[in-house]
C-alpha positions in Angstrom: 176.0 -116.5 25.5 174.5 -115.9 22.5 171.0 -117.5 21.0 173.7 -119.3 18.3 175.3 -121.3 21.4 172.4 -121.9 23.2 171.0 -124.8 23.4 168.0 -126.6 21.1 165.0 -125.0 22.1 166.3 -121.7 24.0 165.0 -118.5 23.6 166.5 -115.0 23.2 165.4 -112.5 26.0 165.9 -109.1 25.2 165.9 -105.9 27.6 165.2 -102.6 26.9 166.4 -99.7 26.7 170.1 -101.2 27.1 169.5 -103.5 24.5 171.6 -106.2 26.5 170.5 -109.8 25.2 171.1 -113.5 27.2 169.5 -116.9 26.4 166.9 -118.5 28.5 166.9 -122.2 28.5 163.9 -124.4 27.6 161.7 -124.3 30.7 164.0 -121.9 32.4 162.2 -118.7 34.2 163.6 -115.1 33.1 165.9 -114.1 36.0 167.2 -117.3 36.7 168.5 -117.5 32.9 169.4 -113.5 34.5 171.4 -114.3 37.2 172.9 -117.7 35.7 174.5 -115.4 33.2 175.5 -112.5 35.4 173.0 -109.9 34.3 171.5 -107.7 37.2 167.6 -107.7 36.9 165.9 -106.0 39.9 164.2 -108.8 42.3 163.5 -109.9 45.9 161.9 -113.2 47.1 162.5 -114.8 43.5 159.3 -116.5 44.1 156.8 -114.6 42.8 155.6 -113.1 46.5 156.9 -109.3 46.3 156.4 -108.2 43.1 160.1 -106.4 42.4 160.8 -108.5 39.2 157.5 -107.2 37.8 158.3 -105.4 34.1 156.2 -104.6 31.3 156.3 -107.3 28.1 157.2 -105.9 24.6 156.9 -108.5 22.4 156.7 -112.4 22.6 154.8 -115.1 25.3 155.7 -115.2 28.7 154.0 -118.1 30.9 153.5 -118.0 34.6 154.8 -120.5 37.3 152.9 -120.0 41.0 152.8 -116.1 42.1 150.7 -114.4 44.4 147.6 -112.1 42.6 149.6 -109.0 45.2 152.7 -109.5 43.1 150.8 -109.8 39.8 147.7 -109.0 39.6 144.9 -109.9 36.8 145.4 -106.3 35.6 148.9 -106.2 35.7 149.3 -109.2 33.6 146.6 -108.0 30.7 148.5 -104.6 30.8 151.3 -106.7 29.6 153.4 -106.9 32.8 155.3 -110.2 33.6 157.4 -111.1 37.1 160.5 -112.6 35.9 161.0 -114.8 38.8 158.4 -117.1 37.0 157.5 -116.0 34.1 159.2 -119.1 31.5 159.1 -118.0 27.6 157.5 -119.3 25.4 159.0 -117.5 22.2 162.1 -115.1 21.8 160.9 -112.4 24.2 161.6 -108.6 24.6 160.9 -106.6 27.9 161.4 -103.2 29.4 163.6 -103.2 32.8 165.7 -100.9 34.9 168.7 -101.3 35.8 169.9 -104.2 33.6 173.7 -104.2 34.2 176.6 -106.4 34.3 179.3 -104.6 37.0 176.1 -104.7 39.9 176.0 -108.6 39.4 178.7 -110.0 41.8 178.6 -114.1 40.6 176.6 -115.8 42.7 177.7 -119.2 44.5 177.4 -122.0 46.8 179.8 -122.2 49.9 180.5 -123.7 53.7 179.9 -121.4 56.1 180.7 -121.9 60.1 178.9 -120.4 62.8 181.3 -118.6 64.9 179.1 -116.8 67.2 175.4 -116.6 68.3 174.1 -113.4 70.4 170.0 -113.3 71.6 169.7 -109.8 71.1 165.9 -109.9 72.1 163.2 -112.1 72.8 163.1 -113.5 69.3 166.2 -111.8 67.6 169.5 -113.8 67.2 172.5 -112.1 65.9 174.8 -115.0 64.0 178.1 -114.3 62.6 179.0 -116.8 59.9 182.6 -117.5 58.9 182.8 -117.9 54.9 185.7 -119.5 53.5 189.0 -117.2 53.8 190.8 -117.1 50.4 187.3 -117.0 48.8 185.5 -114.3 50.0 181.8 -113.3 48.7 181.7 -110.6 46.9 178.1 -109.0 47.3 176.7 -105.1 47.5 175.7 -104.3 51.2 171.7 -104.9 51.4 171.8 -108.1 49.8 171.2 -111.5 50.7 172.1 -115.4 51.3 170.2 -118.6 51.4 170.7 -121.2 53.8 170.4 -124.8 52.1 169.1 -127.2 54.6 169.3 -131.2 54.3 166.3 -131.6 52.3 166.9 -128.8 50.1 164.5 -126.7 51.5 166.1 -122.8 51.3 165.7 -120.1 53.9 166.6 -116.4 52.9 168.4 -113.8 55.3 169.9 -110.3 54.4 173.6 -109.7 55.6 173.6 -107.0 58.4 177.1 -106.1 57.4 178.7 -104.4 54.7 181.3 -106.2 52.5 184.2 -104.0 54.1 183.6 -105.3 57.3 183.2 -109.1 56.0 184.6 -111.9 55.3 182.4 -113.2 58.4 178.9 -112.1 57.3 176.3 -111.0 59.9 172.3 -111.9 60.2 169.7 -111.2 62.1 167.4 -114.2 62.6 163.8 -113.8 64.2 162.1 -117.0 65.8 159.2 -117.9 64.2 157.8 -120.3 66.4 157.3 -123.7 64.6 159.7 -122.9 61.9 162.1 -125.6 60.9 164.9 -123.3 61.2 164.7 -121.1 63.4 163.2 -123.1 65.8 166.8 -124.7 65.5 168.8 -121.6 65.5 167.0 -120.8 69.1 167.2 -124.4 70.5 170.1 -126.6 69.0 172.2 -124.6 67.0 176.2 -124.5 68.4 179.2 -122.7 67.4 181.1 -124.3 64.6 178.3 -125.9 63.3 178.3 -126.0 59.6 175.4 -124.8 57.0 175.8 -123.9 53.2 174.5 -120.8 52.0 173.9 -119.7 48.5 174.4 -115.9 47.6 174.4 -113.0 46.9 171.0 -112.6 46.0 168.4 -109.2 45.9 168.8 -105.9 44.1 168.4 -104.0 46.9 171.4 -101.8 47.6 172.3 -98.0 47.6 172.3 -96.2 44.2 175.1 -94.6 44.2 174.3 -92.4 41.5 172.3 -90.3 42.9 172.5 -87.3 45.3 169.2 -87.2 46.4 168.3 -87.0 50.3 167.0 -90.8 51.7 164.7 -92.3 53.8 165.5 -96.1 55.3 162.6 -97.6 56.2 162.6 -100.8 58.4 160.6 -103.0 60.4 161.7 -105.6 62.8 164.5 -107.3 61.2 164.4 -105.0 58.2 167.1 -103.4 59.7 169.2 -106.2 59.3 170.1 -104.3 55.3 169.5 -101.3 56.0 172.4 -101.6 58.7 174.5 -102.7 55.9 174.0 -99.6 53.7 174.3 -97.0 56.5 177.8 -99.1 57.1 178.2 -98.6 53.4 177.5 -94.9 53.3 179.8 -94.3 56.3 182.9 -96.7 55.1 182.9 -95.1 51.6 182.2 -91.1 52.8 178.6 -90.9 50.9 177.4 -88.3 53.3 174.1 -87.3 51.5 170.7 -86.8 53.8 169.6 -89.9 55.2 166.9 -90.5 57.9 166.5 -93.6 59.7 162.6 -94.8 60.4 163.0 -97.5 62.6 159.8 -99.6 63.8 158.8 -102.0 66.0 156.3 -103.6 68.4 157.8 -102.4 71.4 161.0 -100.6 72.6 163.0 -104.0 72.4 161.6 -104.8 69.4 164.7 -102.2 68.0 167.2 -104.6 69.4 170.1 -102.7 68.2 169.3 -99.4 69.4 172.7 -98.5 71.0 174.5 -99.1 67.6 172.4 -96.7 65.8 173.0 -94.0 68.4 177.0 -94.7 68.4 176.5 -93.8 64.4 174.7 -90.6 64.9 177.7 -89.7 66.4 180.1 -90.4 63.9 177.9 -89.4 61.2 176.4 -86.0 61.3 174.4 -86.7 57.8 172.0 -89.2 59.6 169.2 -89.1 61.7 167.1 -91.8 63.7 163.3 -91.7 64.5 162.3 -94.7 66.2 158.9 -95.8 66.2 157.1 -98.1 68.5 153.4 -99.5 67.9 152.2 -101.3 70.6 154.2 -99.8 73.6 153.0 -100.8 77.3 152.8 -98.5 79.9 156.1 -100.5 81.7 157.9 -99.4 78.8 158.1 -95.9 79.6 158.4 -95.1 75.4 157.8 -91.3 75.0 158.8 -91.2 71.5 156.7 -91.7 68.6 153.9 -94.2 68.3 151.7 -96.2 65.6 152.6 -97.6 62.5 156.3 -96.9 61.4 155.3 -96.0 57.7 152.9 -93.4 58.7 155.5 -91.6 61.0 157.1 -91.0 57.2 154.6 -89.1 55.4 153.8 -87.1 59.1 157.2 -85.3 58.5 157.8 -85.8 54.9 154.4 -85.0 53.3 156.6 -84.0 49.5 158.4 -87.4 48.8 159.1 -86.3 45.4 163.1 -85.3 45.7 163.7 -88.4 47.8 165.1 -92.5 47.3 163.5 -94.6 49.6 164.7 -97.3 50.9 162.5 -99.9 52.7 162.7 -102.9 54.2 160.8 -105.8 56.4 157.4 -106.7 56.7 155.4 -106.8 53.8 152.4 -104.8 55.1 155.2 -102.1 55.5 156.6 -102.1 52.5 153.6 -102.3 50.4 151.7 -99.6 52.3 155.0 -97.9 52.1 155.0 -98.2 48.5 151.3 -97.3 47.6 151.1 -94.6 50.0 154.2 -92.8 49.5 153.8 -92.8 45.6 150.1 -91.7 45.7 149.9 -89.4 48.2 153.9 -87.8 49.0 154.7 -88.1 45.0 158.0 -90.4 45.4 158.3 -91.4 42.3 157.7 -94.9 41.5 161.8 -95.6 40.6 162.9 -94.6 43.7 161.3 -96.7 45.6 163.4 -99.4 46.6 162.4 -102.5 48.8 163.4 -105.5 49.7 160.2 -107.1 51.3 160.5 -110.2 54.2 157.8 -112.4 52.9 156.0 -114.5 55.5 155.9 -118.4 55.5 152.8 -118.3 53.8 154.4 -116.6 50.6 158.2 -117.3 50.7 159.9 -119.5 53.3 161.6 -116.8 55.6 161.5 -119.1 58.7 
C-alpha cells in the first residue's frame, strides 16, 4: 500500500536502513499499521508495558497513547526514541528498526479454537491443548503468541508451548492468578470442547536463524512455555548450535515440566539444563542451584559478548536480565531477545 492509495489523511512511515515504506492510517498507532500490512517490526505486549517496540525517531512527530515510564522513559523519549505500539503520527514519519521484514510476518488472524484437553501440571499451571481449525492451520514462528478474545472483548495473551511442526493443536501453559477473569475460569469452569476465539500470531520473539552463535534461554515460571517451542524448533529442524537452558522457579514444582526437559537432553547432545530454584523449603530436598534464576547466568557466563540470549517470563527477570547482562557480561544489546509476561497491572496476562 502505497501513501497514493491510502486514505485522506494517512501518513507515510518509513524504516531504516531497509528503506521498506507502509501507510499508517489517521489515528492508527505504528505497528498496528505494521502488522495490518504484514511488515515484521519487533514487539511484545503491544501495549506499551515492555519496551521491545522502542526505536529511535528520524524525522517527523510521533504522539504517545498510555505507556509505562519502564518502557519509555522521559529520557528515552527526548533522545528521540518512540514505542510503536503507541506512538500515532502526526506527520509522514521516518524511524530506525531492526529487523523490518516481510517473509518473518506470518498474517495474523481471528479463528475458533476448541479445548480438547486440560492437564494441572502444578499447583497453578494448566497445560491446555487447543484444536484450531483443520484445513486452516496458523502459520506462526515457534515463540510466538495468541490472544484469547473473551465476551466483552477484553483480550488475554499466551505464548504457544509448541512448535508449528508439532501443531495444528497448539499448546499453552496457563498460570492461575487468583481473581483473574480468566484464569480463574480455566481452573474452575472450563470443559473440554468448550469454544474460545483466539487472535494470532503475535510477538517477535523467535530463534534467529542466522546466526551461529552459542545461546542462553532464559525462563521464569511460565516463560518456558516459548522457550519450549524453540528448543522443539531447534531439534525438529537439526540447528544444533550451543544452547543452555536456565530454568527458574519458586520451588522445585514450580519447573512443572521437568521430566520433558530431561527426555531432550537425551536426544539432544547440544543442550544443557540448569534449573534454578529461589525459595526452596527444607521438604523439598533441592540440592541444585539457588537464588534468583538471572544471576545463576552471569555466575557461569561472566563474557556474554559471543552469545544470543533468549529470555522469557517475569518482567523483573527479563529486565534485570537485560540491564545486567548488557552492562556487566557485554551481550550486546541486539542479541538480547525477550519476550516479557507483563503483570495485570501493565498488560492483562490473567
Amino acid at each position: 500500500m502505497t501513501s497514493a492509495q491510502a486514505p485522506a489523511g494517512s501518513h507515510q512511515l518509513t524504516v531504516q536502513p531497509s528503506g521498506r515504506a507502509f501507510a499508517v492510517n489517521p489515528g492508527e498507532a505504528i505497528l498496528a499499521a505494521a502488522i495490518r500490512q504484514g511488515i515484521g517490526m519487533p514487539y511484545g505486549c503491544k501495549d506499551g508495558a515492555c519496551g521491545s517496540c522502542k526505536c529511535k525517531k528520524l524525522e517527523g512527530v510521533v504522539v504517545h497513547g498510555p505507556h509505562q515510564s519502564k518502557a519509555l522513559s522521559a529520557d528515552d523519549e527526548a533522545a528521540g526514541y518512540i514505542l510503536t505500539c503507541c506512538g500515532v503520527p502526526q506527520t509522514d514519519v521516518v524511524l530506525e528498526s531492526r529487523q523490518v521484514t516481510d517473509e518473518s510476518a506470518f498474517p495474523v488472524r481471528k479463528m475458533p479454537s476448541r479445548v480438547l484437553s486440560l492437564e494441572k501440571r502444578s499447583h497453578d499451571v494448566m497445560l491446555i491443548k487447543l484444536q484450531l481449525p483443520a484445513n486452516d492451520a496458523m502459520k506462526y514462528h515457534a515463540g510466538q503468541y495468541i490472544e484469547f478474545i473473551l465476551r466483552d472483548g477484553a483480550r488475554r495473551s499466551y505464548s504457544m508451548a509448541n512448535a508449528p511442526h508439532n501443531g495444528p493443536a497448539v499448546e499453552l501453559h496457563i498460570r492461575h492468578m487468583p481473581g483473574g477473569k480468566f484464569t480463574d475460569h480455566v481452573f474452575t469452569a472450563m470443559k473440554e470442547k468448550e469454544i474460545l476465539r483466539v487472535e494470532g500470531p503475535y510477538g517477535a520473539f523467535y530463534l534467529r536463524e542466522d546466526s551461529d552463535k552459542p545461546m542462553v534461554l532464559l525462563a521464569s515460571g511460565t516463560g518456558f512455555a516459548p522457550i519450549k517451542a524453540v528448543i522443539e524448533h531447534m531439534q525438529f529442524k537439526g540447528i544444533d548450535r550451543p544452547a543452555t537452558l536456565y530454568w527458574g522457579g519458586r520451588r522445585p514444582a514450580d519447573l512443572y515440566l521437568d521430566e520433558w526437559v530431561q527426555a531432550k537432553l537425551a536426544e539432544m547432545p547440544n543442550l544443557k539444563y540448569v534449573p534454578v530454584i529461589s525459595n526452596a523449603l527444607p521438604e523439598d530436598n533441592w540440592t541444585g542451584r539457588t537464588g534468583f534464576v538471572h544471576k545463576a547466568v552471569l555466575e557461569d557466563f561472566p563474557d556474554l559478548s559471543g552469545y544470543q540470549v533468549y529470555a522469557c517470563g517475569a518482567p523483573i527477570v527479563v529486565d534485570s536480565a537485560r540491564a545486567e547482562y548488557s552492562t556487566l557480561a557485554k551481550l550486546p544489546p541486539d542479541e538480547f531477545h525477550a519476550d516479557s509476561f507483563t503483570t495485570e497491572a501493565d498488560k492483562h496476562k490473567d
